[in-house]
C-alpha positions as CSV (number, residue, x, y, z in Angstrom):
1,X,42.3,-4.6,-4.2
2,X,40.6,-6.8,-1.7
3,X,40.2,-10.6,-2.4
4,X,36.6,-9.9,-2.4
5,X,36.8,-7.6,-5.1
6,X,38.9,-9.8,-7.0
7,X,37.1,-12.9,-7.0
8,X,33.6,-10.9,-7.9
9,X,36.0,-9.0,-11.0
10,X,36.6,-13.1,-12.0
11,X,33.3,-14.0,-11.9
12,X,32.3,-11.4,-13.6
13,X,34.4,-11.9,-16.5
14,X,32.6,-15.4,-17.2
15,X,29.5,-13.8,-18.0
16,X,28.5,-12.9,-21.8
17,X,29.3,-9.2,-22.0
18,X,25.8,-7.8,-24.3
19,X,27.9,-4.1,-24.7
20,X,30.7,-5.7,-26.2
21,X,29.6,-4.6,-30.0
22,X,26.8,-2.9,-31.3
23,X,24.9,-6.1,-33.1
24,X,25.0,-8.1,-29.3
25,X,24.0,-4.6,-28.0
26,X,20.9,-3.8,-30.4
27,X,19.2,-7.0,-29.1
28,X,19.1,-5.6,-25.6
29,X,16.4,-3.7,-26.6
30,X,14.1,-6.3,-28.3
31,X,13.6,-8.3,-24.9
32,X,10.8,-7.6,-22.5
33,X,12.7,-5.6,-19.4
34,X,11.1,-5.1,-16.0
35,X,12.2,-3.9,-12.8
36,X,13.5,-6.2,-10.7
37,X,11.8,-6.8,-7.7
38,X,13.1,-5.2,-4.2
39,X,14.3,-7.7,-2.4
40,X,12.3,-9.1,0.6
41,X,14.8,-8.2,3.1
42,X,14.4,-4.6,2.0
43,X,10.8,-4.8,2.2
44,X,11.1,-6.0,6.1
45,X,13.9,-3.4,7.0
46,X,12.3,-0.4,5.2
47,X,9.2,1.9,4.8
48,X,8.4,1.7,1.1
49,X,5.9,3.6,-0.9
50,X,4.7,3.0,-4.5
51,X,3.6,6.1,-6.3
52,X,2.7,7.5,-9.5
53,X,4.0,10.6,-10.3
54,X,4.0,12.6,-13.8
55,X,3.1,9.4,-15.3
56,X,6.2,7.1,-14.1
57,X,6.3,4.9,-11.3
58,X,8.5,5.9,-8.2
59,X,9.4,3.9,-5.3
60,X,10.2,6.2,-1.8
61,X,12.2,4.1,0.4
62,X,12.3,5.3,4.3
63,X,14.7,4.4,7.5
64,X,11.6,2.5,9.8
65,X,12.9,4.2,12.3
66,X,15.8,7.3,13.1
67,X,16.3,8.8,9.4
68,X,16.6,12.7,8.8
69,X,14.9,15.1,6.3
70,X,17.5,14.6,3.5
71,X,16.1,13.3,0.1
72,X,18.2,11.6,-2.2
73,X,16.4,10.9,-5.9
74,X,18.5,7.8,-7.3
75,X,18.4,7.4,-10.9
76,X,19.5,3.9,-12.0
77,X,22.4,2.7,-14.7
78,X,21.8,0.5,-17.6
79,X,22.9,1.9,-21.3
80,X,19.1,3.7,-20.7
81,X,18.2,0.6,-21.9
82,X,17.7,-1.7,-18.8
83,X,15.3,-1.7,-16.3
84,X,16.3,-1.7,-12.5
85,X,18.5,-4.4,-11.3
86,X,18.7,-6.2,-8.0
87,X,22.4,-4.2,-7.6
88,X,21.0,-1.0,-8.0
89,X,18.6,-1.9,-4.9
90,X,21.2,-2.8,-3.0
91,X,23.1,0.4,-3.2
92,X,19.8,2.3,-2.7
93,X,19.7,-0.2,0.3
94,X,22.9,1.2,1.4
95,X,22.2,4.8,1.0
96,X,19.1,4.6,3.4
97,X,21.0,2.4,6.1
98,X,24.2,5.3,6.0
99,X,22.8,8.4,5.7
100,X,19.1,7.9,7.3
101,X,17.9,9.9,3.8
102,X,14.6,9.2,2.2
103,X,15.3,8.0,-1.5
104,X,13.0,8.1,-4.4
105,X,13.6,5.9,-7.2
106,X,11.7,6.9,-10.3
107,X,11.5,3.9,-13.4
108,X,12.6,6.2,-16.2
109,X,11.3,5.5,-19.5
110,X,14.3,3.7,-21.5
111,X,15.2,3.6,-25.1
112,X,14.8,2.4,-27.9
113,X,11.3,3.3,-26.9
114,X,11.6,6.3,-25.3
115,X,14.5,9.0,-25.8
116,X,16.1,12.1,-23.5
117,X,13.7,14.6,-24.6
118,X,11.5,12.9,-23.2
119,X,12.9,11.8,-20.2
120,X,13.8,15.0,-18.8
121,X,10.0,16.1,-18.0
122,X,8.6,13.7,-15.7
123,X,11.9,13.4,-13.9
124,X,11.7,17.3,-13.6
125,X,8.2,17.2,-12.1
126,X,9.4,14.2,-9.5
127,X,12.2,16.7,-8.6
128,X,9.6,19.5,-7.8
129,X,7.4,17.0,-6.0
130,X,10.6,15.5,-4.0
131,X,11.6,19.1,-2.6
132,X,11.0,21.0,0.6
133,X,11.9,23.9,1.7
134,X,13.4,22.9,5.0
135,X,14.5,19.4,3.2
136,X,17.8,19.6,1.1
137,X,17.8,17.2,-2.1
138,X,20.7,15.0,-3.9
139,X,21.1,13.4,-6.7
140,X,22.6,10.0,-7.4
141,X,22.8,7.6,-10.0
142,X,25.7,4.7,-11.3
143,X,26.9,4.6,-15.2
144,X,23.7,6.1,-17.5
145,X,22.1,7.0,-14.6
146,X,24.8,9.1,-13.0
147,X,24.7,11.2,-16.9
148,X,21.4,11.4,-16.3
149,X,21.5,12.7,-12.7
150,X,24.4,15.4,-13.6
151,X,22.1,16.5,-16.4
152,X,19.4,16.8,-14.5
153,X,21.8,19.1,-12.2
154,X,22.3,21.0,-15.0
155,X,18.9,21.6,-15.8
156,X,18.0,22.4,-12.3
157,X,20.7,25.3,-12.5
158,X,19.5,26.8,-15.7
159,X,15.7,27.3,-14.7
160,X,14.2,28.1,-12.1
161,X,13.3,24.9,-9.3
162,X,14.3,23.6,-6.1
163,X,18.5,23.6,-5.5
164,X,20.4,20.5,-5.7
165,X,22.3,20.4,-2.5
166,X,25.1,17.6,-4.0
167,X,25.3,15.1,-6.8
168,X,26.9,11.4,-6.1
169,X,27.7,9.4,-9.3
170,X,28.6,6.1,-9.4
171,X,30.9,5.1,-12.4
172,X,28.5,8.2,-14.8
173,X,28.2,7.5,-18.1
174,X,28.8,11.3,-19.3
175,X,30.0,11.0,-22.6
176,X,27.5,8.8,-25.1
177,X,29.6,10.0,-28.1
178,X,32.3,7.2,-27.3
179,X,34.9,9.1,-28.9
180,X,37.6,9.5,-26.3
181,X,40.7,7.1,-27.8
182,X,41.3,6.4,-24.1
183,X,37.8,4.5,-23.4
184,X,39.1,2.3,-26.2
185,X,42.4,1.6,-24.3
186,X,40.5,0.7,-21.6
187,X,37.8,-1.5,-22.8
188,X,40.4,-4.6,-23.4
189,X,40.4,-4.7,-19.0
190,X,36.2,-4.0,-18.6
191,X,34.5,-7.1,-18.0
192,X,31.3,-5.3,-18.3
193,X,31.1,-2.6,-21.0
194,X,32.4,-2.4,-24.7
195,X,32.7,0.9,-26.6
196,X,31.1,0.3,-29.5
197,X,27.8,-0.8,-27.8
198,X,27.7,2.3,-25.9
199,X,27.9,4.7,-28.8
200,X,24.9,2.8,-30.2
201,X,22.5,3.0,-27.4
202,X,23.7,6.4,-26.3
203,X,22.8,7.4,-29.8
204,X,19.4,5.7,-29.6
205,X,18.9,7.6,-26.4
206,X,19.8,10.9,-27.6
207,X,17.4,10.9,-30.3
208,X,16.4,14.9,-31.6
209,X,18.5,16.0,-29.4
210,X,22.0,14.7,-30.2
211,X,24.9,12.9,-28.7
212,X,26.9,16.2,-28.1
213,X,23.6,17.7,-26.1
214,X,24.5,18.7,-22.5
215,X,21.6,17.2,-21.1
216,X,22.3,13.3,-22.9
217,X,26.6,14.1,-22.9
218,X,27.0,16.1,-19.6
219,X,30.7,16.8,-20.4
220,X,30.0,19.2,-23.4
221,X,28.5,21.5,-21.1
222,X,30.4,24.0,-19.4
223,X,30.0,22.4,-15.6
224,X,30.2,26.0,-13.9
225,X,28.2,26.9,-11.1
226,X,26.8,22.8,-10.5
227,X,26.5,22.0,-6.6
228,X,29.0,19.8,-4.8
229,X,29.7,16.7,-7.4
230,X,31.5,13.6,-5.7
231,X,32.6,10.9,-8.3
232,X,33.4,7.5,-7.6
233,X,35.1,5.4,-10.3
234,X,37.1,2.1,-10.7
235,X,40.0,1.9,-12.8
236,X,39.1,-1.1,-14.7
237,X,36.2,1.0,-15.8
238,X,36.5,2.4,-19.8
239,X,34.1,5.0,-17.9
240,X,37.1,6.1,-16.1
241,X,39.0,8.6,-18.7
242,X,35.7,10.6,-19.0
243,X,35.3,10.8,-15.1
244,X,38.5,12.1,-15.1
245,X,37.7,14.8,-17.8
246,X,34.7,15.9,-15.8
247,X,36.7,16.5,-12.7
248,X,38.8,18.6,-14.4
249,X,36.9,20.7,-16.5
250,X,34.2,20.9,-13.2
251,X,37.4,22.0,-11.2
252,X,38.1,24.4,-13.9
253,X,34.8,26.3,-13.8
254,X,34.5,26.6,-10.6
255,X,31.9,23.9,-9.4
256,X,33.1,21.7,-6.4
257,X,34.1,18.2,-7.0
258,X,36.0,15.1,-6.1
259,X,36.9,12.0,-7.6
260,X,37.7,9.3,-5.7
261,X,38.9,6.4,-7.9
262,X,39.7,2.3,-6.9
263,X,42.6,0.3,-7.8
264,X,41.3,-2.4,-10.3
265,X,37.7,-1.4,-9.5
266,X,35.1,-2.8,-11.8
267,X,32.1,-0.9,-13.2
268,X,29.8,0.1,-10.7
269,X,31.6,-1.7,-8.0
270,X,29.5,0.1,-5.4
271,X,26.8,-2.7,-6.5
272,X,28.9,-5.2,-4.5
273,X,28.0,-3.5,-1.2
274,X,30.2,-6.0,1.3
275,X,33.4,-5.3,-0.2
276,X,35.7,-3.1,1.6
277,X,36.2,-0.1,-1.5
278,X,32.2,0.2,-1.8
279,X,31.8,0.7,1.8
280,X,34.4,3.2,1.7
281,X,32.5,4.9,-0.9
282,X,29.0,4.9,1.2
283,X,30.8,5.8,4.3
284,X,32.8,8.9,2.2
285,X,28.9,10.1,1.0
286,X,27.5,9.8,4.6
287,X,30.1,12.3,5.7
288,X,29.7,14.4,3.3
289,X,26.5,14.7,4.1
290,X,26.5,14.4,7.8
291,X,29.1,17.8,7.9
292,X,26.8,20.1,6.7
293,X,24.6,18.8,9.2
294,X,21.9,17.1,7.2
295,X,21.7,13.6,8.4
296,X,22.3,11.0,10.9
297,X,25.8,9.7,12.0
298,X,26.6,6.6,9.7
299,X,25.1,3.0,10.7
């Protein structure tokens, strides 16, 4: 692990972890949560457009100059409960500068207010309206988000709609149940998650549907015939047991994927874009894309 990794694992350790139990994590939800803003230096380097679309707001973010026809469609992390974080628009940051891709970032209703069933609609419709023909699509997302991009993978292979042409998750959040022992094992070296306040706001989230439902617990579906699914996952992560298990039981039906995993890694690590690990990770998706001939060589 690089120093820099280290020293942000430290710091991060200092800071009041609101997952740690379900009473600290229920008060999440009572606070007034807003987007934070995209940062100014993103605003100078990058074409951005502010949309409406199925009733949710969507930012587009565009290389000014030199990108390619790819479309990425980042949802962002959060328990489903946050709103967008200065981190996540870092990595989006990232993914524009590497691969030259256009990214959409839709603000997905979050719970307690607002549950999977529906989500899933309106993020459908911005998948339909993100497509072209001559255009392939990804999806991408870190910790809830990434469960929510692989479900909405799942859903795009069981109806009819635009193909995914690869998934990216950051750290996915694909279990909500909690109940894998080894997540608990785990939790005692996560600075930033906590089991038990998980399994309450994934249950909040899945509302009707249930915590077992594919599309809210992506590992109880049966993961055949997804597209190309790369997963990038620290070890000091409780997510990391379940990442494992996805990888395996995607392997095992016959979908394409990878996990790539970090020595002492923290959650979403990728958010700390400077440090040696997530740069590896960005450089790992801009080849993946770049060899099926999609998108500019790296920055």
């Amino acid at each position: 692990m690089t120093f820099l990794m280290r020293a942000a694992g430290n710091l991060l350790a200092l800071q009041p972890n609101r997952l740690r139990d379900a009473a600290t994590a229920s008060r999440i939800g009572q606070a007034e949560r807003r987007d934070a803003p995209i940062p100014k230096r993103l605003v100078r380097q990058l074409e951005i457009d502010d949309r409406i679309i199925a009733g949710l707001r969507v930012r587009i973010l565009r290389p000014l100059a030199g990108g390619h026809n790819a479309t990425i469609i980042y949802l962002h992390g959060g328990a489903y409960v946050n709103a967008i974080a200065t981190a996540h628009w870092h990595i989006i940051r990232e993914l524009v500068d590497r691969t030259g891709a256009t990214v959409w970032v839709p603000s997905y209703e979050l719970a307690p207010e607002s549950h999977a069933q529906e989500a899933y609609p309106p993020l459908e419709a911005i998948i339909a309206e993100a497509s072209h023909a001559e255009h392939p699509l990804y999806l991408a997302g870190d910790s809830a988000g990434g469960g929510l991009a692989l479900g909405l993978a799942i859903a795009a292979r069981d109806r009819p709609g635009p193909p995914i042409a690869g998934v990216f998750l950051f750290s996915p959040w694909v279990d909500v149940t909690m109940e894998n022992p080894a997540a608990r094992v785990l939790e005692r070296a996560d600075v930033m998650l906590g089991v038990d306040g998980l399994a309450y706001w994934g249950s909040r989230w899945a509302g009707a549907w249930g915590v077992q439902h594919p599309l809210v617990s992506p590992i109880f579906d049966h993961l055949g015939d997804l597209p190309p699914t790369r997963i990038y996952q620290g070890e000091r992560d409780l997510f990391l047991p379940d990442a494992q298990r996805l990888h395996d039981k995607a392997t095992a039906a016959g979908s394409p994927s990878v996990l790539k995993t970090y020595r002492d890694g923290f959650h979403v690590f990728v958010g700390l874009t400077v440090a040696r690990e997530s740069q590896d990770v960005f450089a790992d998706i801009a080849r993946t894309m770049r060899l099926t001939g999609e998108t500019r060589s790296p920055s």
